[in-house]
C-alpha positions as CSV (number, residue, x, y, z in Angstrom):
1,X,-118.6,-63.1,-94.8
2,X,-115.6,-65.2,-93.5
3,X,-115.1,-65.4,-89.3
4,X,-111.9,-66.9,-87.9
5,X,-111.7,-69.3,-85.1
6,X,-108.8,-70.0,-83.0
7,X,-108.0,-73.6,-82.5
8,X,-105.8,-75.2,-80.3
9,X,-104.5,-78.3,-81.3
10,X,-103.1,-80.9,-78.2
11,X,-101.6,-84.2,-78.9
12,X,-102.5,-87.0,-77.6
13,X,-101.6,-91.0,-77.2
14,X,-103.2,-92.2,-80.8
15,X,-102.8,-88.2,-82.3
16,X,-104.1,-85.3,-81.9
17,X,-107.4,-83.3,-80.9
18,X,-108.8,-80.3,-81.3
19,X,-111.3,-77.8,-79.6
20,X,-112.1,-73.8,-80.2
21,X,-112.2,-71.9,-77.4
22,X,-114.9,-69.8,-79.2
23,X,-117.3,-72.6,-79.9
24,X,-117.4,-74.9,-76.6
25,X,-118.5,-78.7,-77.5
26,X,-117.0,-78.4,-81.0
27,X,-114.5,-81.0,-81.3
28,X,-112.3,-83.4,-83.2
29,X,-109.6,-86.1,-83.5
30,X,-106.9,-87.2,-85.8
31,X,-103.6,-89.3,-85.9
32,X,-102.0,-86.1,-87.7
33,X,-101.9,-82.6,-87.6
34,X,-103.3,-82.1,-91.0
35,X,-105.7,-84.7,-90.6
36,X,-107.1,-83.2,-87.3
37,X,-106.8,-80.0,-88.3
38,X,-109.1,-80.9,-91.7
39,X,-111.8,-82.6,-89.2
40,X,-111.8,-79.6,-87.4
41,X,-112.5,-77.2,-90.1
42,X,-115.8,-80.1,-90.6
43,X,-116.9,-79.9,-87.1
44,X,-116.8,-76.1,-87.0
45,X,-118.6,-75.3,-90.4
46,X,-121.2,-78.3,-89.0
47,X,-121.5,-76.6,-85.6
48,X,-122.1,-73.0,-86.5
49,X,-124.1,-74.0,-89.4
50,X,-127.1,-75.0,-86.5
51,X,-126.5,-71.4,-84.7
52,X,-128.9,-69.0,-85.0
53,X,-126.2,-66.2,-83.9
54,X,-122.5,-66.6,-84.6
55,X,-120.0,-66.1,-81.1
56,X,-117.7,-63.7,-81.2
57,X,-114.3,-64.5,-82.0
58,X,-111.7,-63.0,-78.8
59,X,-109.0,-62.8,-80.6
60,X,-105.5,-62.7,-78.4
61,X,-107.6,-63.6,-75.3
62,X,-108.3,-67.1,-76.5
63,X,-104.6,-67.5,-77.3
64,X,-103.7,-66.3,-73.1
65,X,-106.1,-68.9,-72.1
66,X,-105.4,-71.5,-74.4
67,X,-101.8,-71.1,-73.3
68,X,-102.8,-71.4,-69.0
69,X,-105.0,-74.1,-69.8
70,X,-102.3,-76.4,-71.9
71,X,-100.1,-76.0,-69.6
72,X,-97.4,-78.7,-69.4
73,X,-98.9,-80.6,-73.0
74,X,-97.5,-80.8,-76.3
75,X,-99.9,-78.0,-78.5
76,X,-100.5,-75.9,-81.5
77,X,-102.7,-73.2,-82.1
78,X,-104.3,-71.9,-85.5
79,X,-107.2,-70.3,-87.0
80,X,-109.5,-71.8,-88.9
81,X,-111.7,-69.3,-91.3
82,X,-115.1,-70.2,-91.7
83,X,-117.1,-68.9,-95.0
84,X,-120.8,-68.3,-93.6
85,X,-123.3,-68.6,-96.6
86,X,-125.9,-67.4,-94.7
87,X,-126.6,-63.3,-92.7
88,X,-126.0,-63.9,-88.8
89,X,-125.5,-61.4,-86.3
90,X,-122.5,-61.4,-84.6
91,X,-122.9,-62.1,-80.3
């Protein structure tokens, strides 16, 4: 089973962050895109690794919001996909 994650991606004064919309306290930093982007994909196979049930990916939703709320920064937004080695049930 693979589930995809947006991620939006914000620059910042020493790089870049990161944070899912789907999965809220699951962050990370770089100085690069790649590098950030590789630290998230760490942070969200860590993360839902400790969940008992997996959240529901919105899909376009996230991207609306993600758009209102980065309003005004410099941002990128991807999916991640997430190979889940063990059976959870979807939220």
């Amino acid at each position: 089973m693979i589930n995809k994650y947006l991620i939006v991606l914000e620059k910042s004064e020493t790089g870049f962050s990161a944070y899912s919309p789907d999965i809220l306290g699951c962050i990370a930093t770089g100085e690069t895109l790649e590098e950030t982007t590789k630290e998230m994909e760490s942070a969200l196979a860590l993360h839902l690794s400790d969940m008992e049930e997996l959240p529901q990916a919105r899909g376009i939703d996230s991207y609306l919001e993600a758009l209102q709320d980065s309003e005004g920064e410099e941002f990128y937004l991807t999916f991640i996909s997430i190979p889940v080695s063990r059976q959870l049930s979807p939220r």
